[in-house]
C-alpha positions in Angstrom: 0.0 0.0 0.0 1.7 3.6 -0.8 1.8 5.8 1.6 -0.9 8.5 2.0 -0.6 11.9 0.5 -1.2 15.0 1.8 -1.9 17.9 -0.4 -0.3 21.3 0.1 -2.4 24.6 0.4 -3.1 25.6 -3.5 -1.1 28.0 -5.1 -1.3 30.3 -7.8 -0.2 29.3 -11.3 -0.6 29.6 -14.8 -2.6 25.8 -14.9 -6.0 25.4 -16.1 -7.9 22.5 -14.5 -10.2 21.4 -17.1 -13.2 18.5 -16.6 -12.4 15.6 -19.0 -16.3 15.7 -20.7 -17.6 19.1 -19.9 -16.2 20.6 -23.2 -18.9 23.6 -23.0 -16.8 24.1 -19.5 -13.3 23.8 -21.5 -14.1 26.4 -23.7 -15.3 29.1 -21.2 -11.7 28.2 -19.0 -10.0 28.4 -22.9 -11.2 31.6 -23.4 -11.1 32.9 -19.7 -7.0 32.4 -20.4 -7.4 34.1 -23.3 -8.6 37.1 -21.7 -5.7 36.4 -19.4 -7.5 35.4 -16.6 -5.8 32.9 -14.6 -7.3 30.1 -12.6 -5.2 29.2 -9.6 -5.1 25.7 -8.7 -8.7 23.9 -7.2 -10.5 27.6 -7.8 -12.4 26.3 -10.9 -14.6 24.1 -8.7 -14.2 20.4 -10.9 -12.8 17.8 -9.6 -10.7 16.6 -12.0 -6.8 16.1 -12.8 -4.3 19.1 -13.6 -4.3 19.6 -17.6 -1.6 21.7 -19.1 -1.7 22.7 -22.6 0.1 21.0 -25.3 3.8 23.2 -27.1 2.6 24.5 -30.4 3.9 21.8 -32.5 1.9 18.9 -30.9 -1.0 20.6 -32.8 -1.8 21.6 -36.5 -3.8 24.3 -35.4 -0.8 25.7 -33.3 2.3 24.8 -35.8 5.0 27.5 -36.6 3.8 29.5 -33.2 7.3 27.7 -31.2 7.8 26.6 -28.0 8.0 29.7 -26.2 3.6 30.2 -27.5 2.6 31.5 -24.4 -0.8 29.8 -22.3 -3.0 33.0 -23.3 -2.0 32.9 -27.5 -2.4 29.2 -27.1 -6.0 29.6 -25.5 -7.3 32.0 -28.1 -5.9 29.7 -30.8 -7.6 27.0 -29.2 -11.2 28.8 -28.7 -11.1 30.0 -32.2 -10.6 26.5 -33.2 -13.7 24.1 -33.4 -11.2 20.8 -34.4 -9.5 21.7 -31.1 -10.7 18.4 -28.6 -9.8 18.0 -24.5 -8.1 15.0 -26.2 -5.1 17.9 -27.1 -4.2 19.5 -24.1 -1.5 17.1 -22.6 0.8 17.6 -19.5 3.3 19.8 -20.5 4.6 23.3 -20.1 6.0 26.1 -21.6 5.9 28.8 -19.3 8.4 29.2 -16.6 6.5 31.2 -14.0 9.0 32.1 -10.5 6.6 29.5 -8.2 6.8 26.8 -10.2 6.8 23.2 -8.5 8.9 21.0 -10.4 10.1 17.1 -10.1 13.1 18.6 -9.3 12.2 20.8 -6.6 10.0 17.9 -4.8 12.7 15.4 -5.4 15.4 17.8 -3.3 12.3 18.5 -1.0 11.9 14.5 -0.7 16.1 14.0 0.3 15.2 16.7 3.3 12.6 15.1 5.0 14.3 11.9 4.8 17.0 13.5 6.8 19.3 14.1 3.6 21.7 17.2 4.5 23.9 17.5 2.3 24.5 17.0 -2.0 27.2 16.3 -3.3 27.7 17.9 -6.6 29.1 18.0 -10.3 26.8 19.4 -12.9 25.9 18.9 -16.8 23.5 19.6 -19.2 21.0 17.3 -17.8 20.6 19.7 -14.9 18.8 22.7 -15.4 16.1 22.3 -13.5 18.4 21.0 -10.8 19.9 24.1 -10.8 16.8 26.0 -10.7 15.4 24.1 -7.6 18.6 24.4 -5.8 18.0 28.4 -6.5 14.5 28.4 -5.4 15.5 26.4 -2.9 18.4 28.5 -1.4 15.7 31.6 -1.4 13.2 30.0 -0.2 13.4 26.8 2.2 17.1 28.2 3.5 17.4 26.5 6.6 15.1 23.5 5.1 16.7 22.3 2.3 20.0 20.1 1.5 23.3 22.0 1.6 24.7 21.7 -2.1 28.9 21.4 -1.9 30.3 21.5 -5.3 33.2 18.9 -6.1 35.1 19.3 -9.6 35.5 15.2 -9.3 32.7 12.7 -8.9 34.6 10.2 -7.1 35.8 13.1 -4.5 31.8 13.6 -4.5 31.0 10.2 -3.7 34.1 9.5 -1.0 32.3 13.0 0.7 29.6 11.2 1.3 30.9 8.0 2.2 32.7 9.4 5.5 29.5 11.4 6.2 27.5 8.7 6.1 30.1 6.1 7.7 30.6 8.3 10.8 27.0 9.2 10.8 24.9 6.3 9.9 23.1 9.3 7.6 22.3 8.7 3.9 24.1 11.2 2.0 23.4 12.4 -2.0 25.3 12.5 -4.9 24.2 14.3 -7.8 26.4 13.6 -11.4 26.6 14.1 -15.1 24.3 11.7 -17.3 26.7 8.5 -18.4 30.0 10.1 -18.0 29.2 11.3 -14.5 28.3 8.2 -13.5 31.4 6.1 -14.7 33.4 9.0 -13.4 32.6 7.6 -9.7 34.6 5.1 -10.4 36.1 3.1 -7.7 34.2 5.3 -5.0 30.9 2.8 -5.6 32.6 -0.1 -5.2 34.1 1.2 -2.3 30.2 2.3 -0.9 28.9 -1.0 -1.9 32.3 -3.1 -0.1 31.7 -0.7 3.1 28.3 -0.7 2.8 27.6 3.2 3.2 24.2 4.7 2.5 24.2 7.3 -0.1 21.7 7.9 -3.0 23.4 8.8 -6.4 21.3 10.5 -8.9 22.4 11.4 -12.9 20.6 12.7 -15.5 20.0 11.5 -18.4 20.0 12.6 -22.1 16.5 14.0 -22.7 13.9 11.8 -24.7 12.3 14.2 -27.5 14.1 16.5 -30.1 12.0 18.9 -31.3 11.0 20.9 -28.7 7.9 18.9 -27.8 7.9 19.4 -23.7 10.5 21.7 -21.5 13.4 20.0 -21.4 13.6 18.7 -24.9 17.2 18.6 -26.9 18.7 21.8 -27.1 22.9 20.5 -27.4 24.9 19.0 -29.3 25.8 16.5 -26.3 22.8 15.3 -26.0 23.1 12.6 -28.5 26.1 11.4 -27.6 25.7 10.6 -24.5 22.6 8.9 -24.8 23.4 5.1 -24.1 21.0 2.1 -23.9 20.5 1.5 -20.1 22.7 4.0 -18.2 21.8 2.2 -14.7 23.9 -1.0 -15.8 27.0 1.2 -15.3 26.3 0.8 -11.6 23.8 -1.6 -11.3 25.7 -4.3 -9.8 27.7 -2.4 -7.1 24.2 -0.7 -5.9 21.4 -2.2 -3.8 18.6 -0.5 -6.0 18.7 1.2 -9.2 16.0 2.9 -11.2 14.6 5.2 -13.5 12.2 8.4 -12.3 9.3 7.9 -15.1 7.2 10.8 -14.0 7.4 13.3 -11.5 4.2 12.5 -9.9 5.4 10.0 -7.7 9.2 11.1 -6.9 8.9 11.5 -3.5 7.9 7.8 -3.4 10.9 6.7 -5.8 13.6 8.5 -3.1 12.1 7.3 0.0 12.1 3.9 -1.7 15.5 3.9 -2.6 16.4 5.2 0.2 14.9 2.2 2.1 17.2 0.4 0.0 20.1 2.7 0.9 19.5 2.1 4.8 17.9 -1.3 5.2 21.1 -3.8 6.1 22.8 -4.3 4.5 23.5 -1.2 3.6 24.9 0.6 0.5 24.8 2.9 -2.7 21.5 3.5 -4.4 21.5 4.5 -8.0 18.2 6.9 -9.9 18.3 8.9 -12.8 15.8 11.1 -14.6 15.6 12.8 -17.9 15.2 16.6 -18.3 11.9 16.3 -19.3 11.0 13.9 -16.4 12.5 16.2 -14.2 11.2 19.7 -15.7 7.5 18.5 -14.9 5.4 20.8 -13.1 3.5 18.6 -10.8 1.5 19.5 -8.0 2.9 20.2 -4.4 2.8 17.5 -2.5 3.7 15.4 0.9 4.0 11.9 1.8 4.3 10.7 5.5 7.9 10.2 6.2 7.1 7.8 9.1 5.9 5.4 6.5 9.2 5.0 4.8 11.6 3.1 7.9 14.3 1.3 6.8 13.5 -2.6 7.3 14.8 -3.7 10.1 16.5 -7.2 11.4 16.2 -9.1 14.3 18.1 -11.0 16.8 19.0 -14.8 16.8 16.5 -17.3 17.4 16.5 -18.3 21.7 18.1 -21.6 20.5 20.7 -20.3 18.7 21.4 -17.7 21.9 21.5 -20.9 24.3 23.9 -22.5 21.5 26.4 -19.7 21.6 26.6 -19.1 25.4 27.0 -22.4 26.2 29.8 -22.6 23.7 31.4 -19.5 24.9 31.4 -20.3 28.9 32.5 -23.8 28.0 36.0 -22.5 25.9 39.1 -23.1 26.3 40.1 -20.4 24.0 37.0 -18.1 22.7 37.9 -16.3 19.7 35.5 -13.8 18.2 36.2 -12.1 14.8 34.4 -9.0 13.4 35.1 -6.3 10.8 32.2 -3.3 10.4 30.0 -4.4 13.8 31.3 -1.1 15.5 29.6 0.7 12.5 26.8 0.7 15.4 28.9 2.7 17.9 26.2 0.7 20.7 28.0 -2.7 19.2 31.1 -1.5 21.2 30.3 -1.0 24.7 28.2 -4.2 24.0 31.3 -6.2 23.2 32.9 -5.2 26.2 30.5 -6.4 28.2 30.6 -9.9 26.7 34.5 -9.8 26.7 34.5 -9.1 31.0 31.6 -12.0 31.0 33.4 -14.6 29.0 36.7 -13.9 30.8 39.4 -14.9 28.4 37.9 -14.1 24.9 39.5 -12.4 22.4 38.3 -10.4 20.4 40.0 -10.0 16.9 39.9 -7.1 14.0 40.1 -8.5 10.3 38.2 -6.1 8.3 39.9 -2.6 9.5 37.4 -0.7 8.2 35.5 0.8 11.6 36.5 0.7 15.3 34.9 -2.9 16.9 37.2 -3.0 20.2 39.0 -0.7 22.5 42.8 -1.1 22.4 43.0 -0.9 26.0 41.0 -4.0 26.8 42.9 -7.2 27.6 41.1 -9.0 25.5 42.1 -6.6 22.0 44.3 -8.5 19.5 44.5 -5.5 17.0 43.8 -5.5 13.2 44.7 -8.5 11.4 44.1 -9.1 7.7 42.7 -12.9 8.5 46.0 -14.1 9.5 46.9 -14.7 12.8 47.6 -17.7 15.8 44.5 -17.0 17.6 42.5 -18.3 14.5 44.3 -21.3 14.4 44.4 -21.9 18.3 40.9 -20.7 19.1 38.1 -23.9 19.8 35.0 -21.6 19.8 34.8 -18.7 17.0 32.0 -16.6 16.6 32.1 -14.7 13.7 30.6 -11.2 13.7 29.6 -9.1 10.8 32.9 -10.1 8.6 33.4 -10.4 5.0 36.6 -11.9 5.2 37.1 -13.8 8.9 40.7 -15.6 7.5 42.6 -16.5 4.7 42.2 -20.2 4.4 45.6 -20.4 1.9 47.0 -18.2 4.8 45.3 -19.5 8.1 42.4 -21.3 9.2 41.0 -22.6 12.5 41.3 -25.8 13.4 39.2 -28.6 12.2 37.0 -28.8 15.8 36.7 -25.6 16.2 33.1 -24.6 17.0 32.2 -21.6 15.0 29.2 -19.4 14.3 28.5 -17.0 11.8 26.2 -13.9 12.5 26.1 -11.1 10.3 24.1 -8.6 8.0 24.6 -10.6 5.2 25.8 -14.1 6.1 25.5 -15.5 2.4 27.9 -12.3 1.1 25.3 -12.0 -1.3 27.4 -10.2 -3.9 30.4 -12.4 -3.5 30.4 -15.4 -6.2 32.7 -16.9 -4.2 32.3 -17.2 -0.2 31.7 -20.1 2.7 33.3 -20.8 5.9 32.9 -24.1 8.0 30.2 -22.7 10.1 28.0 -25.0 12.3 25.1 -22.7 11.9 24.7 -19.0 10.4 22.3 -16.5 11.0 21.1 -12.7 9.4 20.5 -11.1 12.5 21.3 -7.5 14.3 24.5 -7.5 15.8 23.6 -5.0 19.0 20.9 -7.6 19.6 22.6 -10.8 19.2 25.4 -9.9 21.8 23.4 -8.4 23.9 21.2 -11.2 24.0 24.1 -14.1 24.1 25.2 -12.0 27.2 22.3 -12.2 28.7 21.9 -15.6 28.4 25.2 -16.1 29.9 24.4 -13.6 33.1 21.2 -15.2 33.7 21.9 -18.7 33.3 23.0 -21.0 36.7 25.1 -23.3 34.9 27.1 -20.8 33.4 27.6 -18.7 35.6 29.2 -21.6 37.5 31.4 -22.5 34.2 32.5 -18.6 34.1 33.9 -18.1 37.8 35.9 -21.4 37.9 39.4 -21.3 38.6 40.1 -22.4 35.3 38.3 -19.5 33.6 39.8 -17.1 35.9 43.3 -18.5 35.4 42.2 -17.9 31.4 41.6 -14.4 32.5 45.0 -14.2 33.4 46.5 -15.5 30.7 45.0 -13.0 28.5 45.9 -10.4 30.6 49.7 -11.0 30.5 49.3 -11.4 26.5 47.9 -8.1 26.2 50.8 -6.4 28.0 53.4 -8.4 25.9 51.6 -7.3 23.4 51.2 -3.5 23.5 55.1 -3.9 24.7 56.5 -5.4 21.5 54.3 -2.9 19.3 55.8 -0.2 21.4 59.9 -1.3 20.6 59.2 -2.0 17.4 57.7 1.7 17.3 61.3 3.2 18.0 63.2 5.5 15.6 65.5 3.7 13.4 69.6 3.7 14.1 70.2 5.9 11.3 67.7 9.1 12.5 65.1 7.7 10.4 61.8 6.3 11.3 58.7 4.1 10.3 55.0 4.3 9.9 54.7 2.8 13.6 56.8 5.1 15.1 55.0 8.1 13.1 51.6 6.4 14.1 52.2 6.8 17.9 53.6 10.4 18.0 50.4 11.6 16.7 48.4 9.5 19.2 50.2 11.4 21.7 50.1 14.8 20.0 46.2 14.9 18.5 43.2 15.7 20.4 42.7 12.2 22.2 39.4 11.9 20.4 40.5 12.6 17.2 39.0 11.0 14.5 41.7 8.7 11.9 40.6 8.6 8.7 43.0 5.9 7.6 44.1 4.2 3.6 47.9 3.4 4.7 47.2 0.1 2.6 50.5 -2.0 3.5 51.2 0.2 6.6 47.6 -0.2 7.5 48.6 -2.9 10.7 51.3 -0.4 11.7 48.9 2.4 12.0 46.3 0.7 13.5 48.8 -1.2 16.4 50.4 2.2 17.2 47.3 4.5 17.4 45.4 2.2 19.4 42.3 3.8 19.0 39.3 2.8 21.9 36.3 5.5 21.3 33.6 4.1 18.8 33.9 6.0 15.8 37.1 7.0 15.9 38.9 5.2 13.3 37.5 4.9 9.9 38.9 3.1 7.0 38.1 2.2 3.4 35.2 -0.3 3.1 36.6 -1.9 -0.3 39.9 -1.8 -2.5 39.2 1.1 -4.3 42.3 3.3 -3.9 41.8 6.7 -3.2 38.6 7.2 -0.6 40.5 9.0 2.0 40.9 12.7 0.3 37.1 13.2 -0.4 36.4 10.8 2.8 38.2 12.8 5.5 36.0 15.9 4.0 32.9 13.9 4.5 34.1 13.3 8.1 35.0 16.3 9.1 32.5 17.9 7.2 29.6 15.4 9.4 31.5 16.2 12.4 31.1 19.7 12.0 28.0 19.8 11.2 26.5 16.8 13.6 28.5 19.3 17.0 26.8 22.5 15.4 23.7 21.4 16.1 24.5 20.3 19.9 25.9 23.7 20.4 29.4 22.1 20.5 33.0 22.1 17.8 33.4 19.5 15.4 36.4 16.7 16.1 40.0 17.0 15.1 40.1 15.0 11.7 43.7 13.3 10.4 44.0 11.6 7.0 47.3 8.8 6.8 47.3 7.8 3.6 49.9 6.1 1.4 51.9 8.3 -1.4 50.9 6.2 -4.0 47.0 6.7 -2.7 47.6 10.1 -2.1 47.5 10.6 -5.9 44.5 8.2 -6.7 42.6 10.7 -4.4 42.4 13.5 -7.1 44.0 16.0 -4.3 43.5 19.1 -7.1 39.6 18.4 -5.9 40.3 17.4 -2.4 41.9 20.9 -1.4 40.1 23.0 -3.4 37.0 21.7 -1.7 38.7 22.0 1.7 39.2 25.4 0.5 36.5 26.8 -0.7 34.3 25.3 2.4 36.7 25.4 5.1 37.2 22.2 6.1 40.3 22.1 7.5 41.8 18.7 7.9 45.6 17.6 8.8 47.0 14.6 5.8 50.0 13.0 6.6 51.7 11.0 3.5 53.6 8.0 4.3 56.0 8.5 1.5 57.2 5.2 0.6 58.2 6.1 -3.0 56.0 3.5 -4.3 53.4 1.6 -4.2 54.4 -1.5 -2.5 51.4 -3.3 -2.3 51.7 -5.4 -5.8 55.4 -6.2 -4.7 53.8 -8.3 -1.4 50.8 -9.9 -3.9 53.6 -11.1 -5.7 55.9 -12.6 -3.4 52.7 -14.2 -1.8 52.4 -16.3 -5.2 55.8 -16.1 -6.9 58.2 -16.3 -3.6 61.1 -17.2 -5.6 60.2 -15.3 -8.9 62.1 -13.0 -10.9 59.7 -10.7 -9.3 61.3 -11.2 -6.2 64.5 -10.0 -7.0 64.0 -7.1 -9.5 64.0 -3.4 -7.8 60.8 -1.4 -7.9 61.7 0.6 -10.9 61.7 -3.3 -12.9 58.7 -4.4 -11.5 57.4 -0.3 -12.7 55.8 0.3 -8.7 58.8 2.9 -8.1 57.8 6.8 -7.9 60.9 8.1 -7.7 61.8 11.4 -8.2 58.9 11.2 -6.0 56.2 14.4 -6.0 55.8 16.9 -4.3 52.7 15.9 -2.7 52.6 18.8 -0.2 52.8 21.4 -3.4 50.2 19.7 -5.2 47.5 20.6 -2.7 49.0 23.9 -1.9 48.7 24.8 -5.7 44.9 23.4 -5.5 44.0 25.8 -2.5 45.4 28.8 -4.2 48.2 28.4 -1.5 46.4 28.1 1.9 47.5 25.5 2.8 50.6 24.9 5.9 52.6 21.7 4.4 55.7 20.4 5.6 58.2 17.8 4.6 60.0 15.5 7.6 62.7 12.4 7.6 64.2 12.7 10.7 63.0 11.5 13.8 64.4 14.1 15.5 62.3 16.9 13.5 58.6 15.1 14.2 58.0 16.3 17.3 58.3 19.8 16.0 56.7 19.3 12.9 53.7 18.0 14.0 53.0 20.4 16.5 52.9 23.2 13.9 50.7 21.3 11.3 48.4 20.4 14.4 48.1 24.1 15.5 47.7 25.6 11.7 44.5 23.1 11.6 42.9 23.9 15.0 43.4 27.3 13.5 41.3 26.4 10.6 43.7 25.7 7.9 44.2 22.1 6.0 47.8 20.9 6.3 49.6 17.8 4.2 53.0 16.5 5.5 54.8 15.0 3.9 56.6 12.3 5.8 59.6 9.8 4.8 58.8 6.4 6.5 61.1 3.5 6.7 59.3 0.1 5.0 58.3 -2.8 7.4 58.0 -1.0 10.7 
């Protein structure tokens, strides 16, 4: 059943509403225009539809007068002419009066009340009445209507609103060019669909008629040529729902319901386009009600299943549990902390990377792991928590008793042609409400409560406990600047823990020096550390925006200052990030954020895929410039955002270990104080 609809108060307008059999009535409103009377919507007392009248050339009696025939030289064509039927006035305009009510104005009235605040934009030819709406709606609904932020890239547009909507939970818009807009998102919906972030993308798309026949027709040379067969199927596959806007009478009902897509788990990019004439309709104000249009939401595990995993846990010798994304619900966090001090002696083990799942400062952390590491193969219970890729079974796997169970948004990896793992039992089910209910279980039950405070479970406890310390000890000496003066990502990792704001937010695509980051940061607030969803090199420019940008705008609102916002990104990254957009964007909006480049001279990720396969290879002993992953002379990456913000921006080169302190301080103050800064830093591989 569609939702309701509410009509708005009637407005004034140059529409005639005719009856569809009283033609004695048609000619009396056809020669009323003519006289230039104008009936404003619902005044003419017949209840029928809105009837617009047809462009000139839809009618012999009207050919040669053009498109721009205005509604009164129209009417008194029409009254003067007995051929003229009802059957001839069609839905179409020519006028463009100041209060119009488009498709396009509804459809940015449609993003706001479904809690849309920001657009995302690069423009085309299939946008003028985009444009205008965004006018009208800048003049009139100021303080009600979507913020537009113009980015000259579309996959710095679509990264934007990834971080929003990553650190929100928010559904965020993008708004391209037709077919070349779309492709030109490249990566950036791969990485949405991989990280599952919420953002509706809207193109254009070459208009339908050529001769002037309805507003919005042809009027460019580009309009045939980029006018492809099915425009959606550039996307289609990376985006939960993609579709075509047919008319604007319904557009509010075609957001909202990809928008359910959008936010309905799991989550992900949503693809519509429309075509100028779709979109240049003058339709009739309307409303829908919002509370109709909830995301779907799951449930928890069946009370079985609960009993299942509790008993499992409290009977462990070693309980392992793996997750990736769950702390995308910051609630998840605190939630696993409760289980972890319940179950004494489970660990709790990062393999995803992109979202903080697990306090650093918990005994029970093992850090971020990309699904190799001894717990897996050690552990006898395993519950696996909203993870695409738990281990690597050519790398590591768990043993062959090991108990494990899979929850997750998307257990089946629906998109993946190829996934399984030797689970006992699998369920699609809310992660907050599983573990909060398998921790309940395991609080309320008699039996297991006895299992959990036995002296073997607390000397488990203890075991743990002396593994964290070693641990955190033997990131922390292999942190140390190097013999020669020089230092590594580790050690650069944990002089900005201690010199940014400690809840500074780490927007992180350090690919190879990803573990090194992550282990020397040690991040523990939920929300705090954000990385790329997917493999799509490049998110972190335009996703560090979005972040800071959300944070901004999310403490505004409480009456409070946004959170410090670092970007560590690799060198070779740092260029797939279009950083000409990036910083003029940070620029032009004020989003001061503080990039640090590990500058590697290379990308050194294809030199570890091949020695994973080809050990012994010629590969293996052929220098970076042989195997063509060298950048050297390397960039100046520092000068190529400074000449994209006109020169505002502080940047900064360091190699010494000596000089970070210094250097860090400065590019730390120079943000606070509102002004992006990129270092660029010279880091030592493998540490």
């Amino acid at each position: 059943m569609p939702p309701l609809l509410r009509a708005t108060p009637p407005r004034a307008s140059n529409v005639i509403r005719l009856p569809r059999h009283n033609h004695a009535l048609q000619r009396r409103c056809v020669a009323s225009a003519a006289a230039g009377n104008i009936y404003p919507r619902g005044e003419t007392g017949i209840s029928s539809s809105v009837i617009k009248l047809r462009p000139a050339a839809a009618s012999p009696a009207l050919s040669g007068l053009g498109n721009s025939f205005t509604l009164q030289q129209q009417a008194r064509q029409l009254s003067s002419t007995p051929s003229i039927s009802a059957q001839t006035l069609l839905t179409t305009t020519t006028a463009t009066p100041p209060n119009m009510y488009t498709t396009s104005f509804a459809f940015f009235e449609a993003l706001w009340d479904a809690g849309v605040t920001h657009c995302f934009v690069n423009l085309g030819s299939d946008h003028p009445s985009i444009i205008e709406a965004m006018v009208k709606g800048a003049r009139e609904k100021k303080d009600r209507f979507p913020r537009i932020i113009t980015c000259p890239n579309e996959m710095v547009a679509m990264s934007m609103a990834d971080g929003y909507a990553r650190l929100t939970g928010k559904p965020q818009c993008v708004i391209v060019h037709v077919d070349v807009g779309t492709q030109g998102l490249g990566a950036a919906v791969h990485n949405a669909s991989a990280g599952r972030a919420p953002i509706l993308v809207f193109a254009g798309l070459s208009p339908f008629t050529q001769e002037g026949e309805m507003r919005g027709s042809r009027t460019e040379y580009i309009h045939w040529i980029q006018d492809v067969p099915d425009q959606k199927q550039i996307v289609g596959q990376y985006c939960r729902y993609a579709a075509e806007l047919k008319t604007g009478h319904n557009v509010k009902q075609m957001v909202n319901r990809a928008l359910q897509f959008a936010t309905s788990a799991p989550q992900g990019p949503v693809y519509l386009c429309g075509a100028r004439e779709v979109m240049e309709m003058d339709i009739v104000p309307y409303e829908i009600r919002q509370e109709m249009w909830k995301p779907v939401e799951l449930g928890g595990l069946p009370q079985g299943a609960v009993r299942d995993i509790a008993a499992a846990l409290a009977g462990a010798k070693a309980a392992l549990l793996i997750t990736a994304y769950a702390g995308r619900d910051h609630r998840v966090v605190p939630a696993l902390v409760e289980l972890a001090d319940t179950v004494k002696g489970l660990r709790v083990l990062d393999t995803g990377g992109s979202d903080m799942c697990f306090p650093a400062d918990h005994p029970g952390w093992l850090g971020l792991r990309f699904g190799n590491e001894e717990a897996i193969r050690n552990a006898d219970v395993i519950v696996v928590l909203d993870c695409d890729v738990p281990w690597i079974p050519t790398q590591c796997k768990p043993r062959a008793d090991a108990k494990i169970f899979h929850i997750d948004v998307d257990p089946l990896k629906q998109v993946m042609p190829l996934f399984y793992i030797d689970a006992i039992a699998r369920f699609r089910a809310d992660a907050l409400t599983s573990v909060e209910q398998v921790t309940g279980q395991l609080k309320s039950d008699e039996t297991l409560q006895a299992q959990l405070a036995s002296e073997e479970s607390e000397e488990r406890a203890k075991a743990v406990q002396a593994a964290f310390e070693e641990r955190i000890k033997a990131i922390a000496d292999k942190a140390q600047p190097l013999a020669d003066g020089g230092f590594g990502t580790g050690h650069l990792s944990s002089k900005l823990r201690e010199l940014c704001p400690k809840d500074t937010i780490w927007a992180v695509e350090a690919v190879t020096n990803t573990v090194f980051v992550h282990d020397n940061l040690q991040p523990t607030i939920p929300g705090q550390w954000i990385n790329c969803g997917g493999g799509g090199l490049g998110w972190s420019g335009g996703g560090a925006l979005g972040i800071k940008l959300a944070s901004d705008h999310e403490a505004k609102a409480r009456g409070e200052k946004g959170k410090f916002v670092v970007q560590i990104v690799g060198d070779g990254t740092f260029l797939f990030s279009v950083p000409g957009s990036v910083y003029w964007i940070a620029k032009r909006y004020n989003i001061p954020v503080l990039t640090i480049v590990l500058n590697n001279k290379g990308w050194n990720a294809p030199r570890k895929s091949l020695l994973l396969v080809h050990p012994d290879g010629l590969g293996s002993k052929a220098t970076n410039e042989e195997i063509n992953i060298s950048f050297d002379p390397a960039p100046d990456y520092a000068g190529i955002a400074k000449a994209a913000a006109g020169g505002d921006v502080h940047t900064a080169r360091v190699d010494k270990a000596a000089d970070l302190d210094e250097v860090l301080r400065k590019a730390i103050e120079a943000v606070q104080g509102g002004q992006s800064a990129v270092l660029d830093c010279k880091v030592e591989l493998g540490c």
